[in-house]
ROMARVEX-429323 format. One line per 4 residues: number of its first residue (from 1); for each residue x, y, z negated of C-alpha. Coordinates in steps of 0.001 Angstrom, whole numbers. Each point is the difference from the previous one (the first is absolute). Example, Ala and Ser with C-alpha at 12.3 -4.5 7.8 and 13.67 -1.06 7.14 Angstrom:
BEGIN
1) 12300 -4500 -7800 ~ 1370 3440 660 $
***
This chain:
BEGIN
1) 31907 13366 67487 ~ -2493 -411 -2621 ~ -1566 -3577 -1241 ~ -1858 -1292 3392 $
5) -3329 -1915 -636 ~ -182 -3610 691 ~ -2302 697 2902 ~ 2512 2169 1696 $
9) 3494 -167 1956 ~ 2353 2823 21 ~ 1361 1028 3359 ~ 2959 1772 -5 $
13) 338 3148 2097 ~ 1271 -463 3471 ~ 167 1796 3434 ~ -2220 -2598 2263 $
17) 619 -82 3291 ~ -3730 111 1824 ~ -886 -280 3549 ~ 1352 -1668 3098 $
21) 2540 811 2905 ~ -2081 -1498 2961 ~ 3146 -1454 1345 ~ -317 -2879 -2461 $
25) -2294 -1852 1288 ~ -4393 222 884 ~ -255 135 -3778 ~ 702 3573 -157 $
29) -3566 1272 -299 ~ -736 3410 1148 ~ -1195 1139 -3468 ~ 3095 -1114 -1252 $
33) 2291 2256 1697 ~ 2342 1778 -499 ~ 2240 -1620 -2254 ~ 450 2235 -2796 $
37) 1217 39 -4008 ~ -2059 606 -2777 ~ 1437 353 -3291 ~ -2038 -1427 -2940 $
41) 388 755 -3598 ~ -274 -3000 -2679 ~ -3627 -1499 -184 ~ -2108 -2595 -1496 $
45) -2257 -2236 1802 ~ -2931 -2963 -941 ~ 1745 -2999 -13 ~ -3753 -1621 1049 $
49) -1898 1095 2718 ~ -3493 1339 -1992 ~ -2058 -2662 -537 ~ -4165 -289 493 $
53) -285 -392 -3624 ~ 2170 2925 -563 ~ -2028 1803 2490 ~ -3313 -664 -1678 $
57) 1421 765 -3691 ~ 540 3545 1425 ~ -3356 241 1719 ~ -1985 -1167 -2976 $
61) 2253 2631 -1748 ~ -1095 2725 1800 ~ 3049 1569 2128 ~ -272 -2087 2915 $
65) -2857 -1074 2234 ~ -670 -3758 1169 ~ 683 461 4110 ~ -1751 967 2581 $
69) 1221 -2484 2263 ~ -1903 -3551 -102 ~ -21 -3244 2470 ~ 1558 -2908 712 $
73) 3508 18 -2256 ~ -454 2322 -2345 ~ 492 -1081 -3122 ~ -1707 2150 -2641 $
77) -2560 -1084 -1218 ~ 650 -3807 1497 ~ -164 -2743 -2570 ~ 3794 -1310 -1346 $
81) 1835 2690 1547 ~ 902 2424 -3293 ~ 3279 -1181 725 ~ 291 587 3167 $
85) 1762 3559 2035 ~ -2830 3063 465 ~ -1015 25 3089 ~ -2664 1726 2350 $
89) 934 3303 -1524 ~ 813 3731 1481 ~ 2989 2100 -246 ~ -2170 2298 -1890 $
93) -1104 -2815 -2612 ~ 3857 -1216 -478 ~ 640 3453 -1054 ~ -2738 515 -2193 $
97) 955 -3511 -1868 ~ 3938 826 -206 ~ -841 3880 -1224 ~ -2277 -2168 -2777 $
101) 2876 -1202 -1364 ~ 1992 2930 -227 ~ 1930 -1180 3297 ~ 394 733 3643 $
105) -94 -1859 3255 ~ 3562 -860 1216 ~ 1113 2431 2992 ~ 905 -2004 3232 $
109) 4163 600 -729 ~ -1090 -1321 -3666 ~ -2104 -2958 1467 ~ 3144 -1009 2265 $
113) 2303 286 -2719 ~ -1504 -1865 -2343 ~ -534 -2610 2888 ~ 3146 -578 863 $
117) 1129 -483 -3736 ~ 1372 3375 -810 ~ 2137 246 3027 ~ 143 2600 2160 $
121) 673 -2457 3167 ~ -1911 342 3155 ~ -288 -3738 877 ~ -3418 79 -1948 $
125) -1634 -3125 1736 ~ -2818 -220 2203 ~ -2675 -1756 -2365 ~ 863 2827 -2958 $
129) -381 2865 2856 ~ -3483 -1899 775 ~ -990 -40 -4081 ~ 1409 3698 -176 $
133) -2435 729 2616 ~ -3328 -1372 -1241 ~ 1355 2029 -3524 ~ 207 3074 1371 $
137) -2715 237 2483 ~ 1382 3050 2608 ~ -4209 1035 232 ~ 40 41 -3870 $
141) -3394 -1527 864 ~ 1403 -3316 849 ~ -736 -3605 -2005 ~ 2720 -671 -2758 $
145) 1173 -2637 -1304 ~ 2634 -685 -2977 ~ -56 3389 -1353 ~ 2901 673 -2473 $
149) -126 3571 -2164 ~ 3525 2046 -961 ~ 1422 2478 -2290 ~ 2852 1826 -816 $
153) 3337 -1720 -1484 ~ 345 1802 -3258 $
***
């Protein structure tokens, strides 16, 4: 594997186990059957989640758009919060940012991997399922929050 950038962590490839058996228990989801494994080459992934001041650097730029989405939370735009995670943002609009940068949004099997710190274990636990869900938004329409951008190990 090449040099990888501060701002990234390599992932090593892995077959992830995804999904649920619903014998184990009411946390096995409908959407998150059947159990399955995915195999996943090497990656890279944003060590940060994108910040608002990141956001707006690329929206002054020109590639991306300031969002859509306003009201009560959202952050760009809000005084002091260049530091904090994007937020109020579409699937669409995540995309457009990582494809800015010459990147890609993680797939779910990435998103889990990466998650459970490059190993392909199925115990991924219940408040990283919750974040994996507001990331990948199943409506591709949905609100995100803490959007992180990949690429290919090289």
């Amino acid at each position: 594997c090449a040099a990888v950038p501060d701002a990234m962590a390599f992932v090593p490839g892995a077959s992830v186990a995804m999904g649920c058996v619903p014998a184990t228990g009411p946390a096995c989801e409908a959407d998150a059957q059947p159990l399955h494994v995915v195999a996943l080459s090497p990656f890279l992934i944003d060590r940060y989640e994108v910040a608002v001041a990141q956001w707006k650097a690329c929206a002054d730029a020109g590639p991306c758009k300031a969002p859509q989405l306003t009201g009560a939370g959202c952050l760009y735009g809000a005084a002091n919060k260049g530091l904090n995670a994007m937020n109020c943002i579409t699937h669409t609009d995540a995309a457009t940012y990582c494809k800015a940068l010459g990147k890609r949004l993680p797939s779910e099997a990435e998103w889990e991997l990466a998650a459970r710190g490059g190993s392909g274990a199925s115990n991924l636990p219940a408040e990283v399922r919750m974040a994996r869900r507001g990331q990948l938004g199943a409506d591709k329409a949905s609100v995100w929050v803490g959007v992180r951008c990949v690429q290919e190990a090289k």
